[in-house]
N, C-alpha and C positions, 0 to 999 in steps of 0.2 A: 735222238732223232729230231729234236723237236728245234735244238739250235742250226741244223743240217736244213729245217723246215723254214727257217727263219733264215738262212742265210741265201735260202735258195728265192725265197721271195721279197726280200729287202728293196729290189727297183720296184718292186709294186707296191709297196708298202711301208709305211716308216717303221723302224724297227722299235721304237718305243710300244706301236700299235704291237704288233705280234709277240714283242716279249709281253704285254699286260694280257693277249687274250690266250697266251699259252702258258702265264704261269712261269714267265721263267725271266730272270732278272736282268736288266742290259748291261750289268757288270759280270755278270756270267758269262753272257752269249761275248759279250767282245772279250774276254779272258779266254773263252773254247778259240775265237778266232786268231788269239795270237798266240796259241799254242801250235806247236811244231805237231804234224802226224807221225803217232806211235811207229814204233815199228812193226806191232802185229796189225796194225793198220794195213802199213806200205805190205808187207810181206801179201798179205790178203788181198788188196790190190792188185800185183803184181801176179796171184795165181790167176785168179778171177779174169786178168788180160791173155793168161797161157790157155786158158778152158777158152776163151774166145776164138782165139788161134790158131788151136787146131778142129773146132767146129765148124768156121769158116773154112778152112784147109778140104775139110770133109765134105765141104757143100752141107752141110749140116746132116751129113749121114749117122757121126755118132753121138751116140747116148752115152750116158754118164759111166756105161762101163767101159767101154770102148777109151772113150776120153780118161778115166782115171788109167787103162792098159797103158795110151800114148803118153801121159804124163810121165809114167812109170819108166816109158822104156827111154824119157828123156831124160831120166835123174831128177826129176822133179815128184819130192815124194808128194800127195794130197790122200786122206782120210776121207 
């Protein structure tokens, strides 16, 4: 989270700064940045968009039982 944290604030900040005051090295952080997203990444992503979609759908009526039911009854298995 910390390259996530630095990546997120780079226009405000030079990234030498935040790699020295996080501890984390800027052959690191630009190696995480030209790595491809996982697939249990995208996949997670991707559910995290379906949970959105049908809460919004709901006016935000359902809860996370309801929403894991709708998941369900969409072939979209979620634990």
């Amino acid at each position: 989270m910390r390259v996530r944290f630095i990546e997120d604030r780079r226009a405000d900040y030079p990234v030498t700064l935040l790699c020295d005051v996080l501890g984390v090295s800027p052959a690191g952080y630009y190696a995480w940045r030209s790595r491809r997203e996982s697939r249990r990444s995208a996949a997670n992503r991707d559910l995290v968009d379906h949970i959105r979609r049908v809460h919004r759908d709901t006016r935000g009526r359902y809860g996370s039982p309801r929403i894991h039911l709708e998941l369900k009854a969409q072939g979209r298995g979620a634990s």
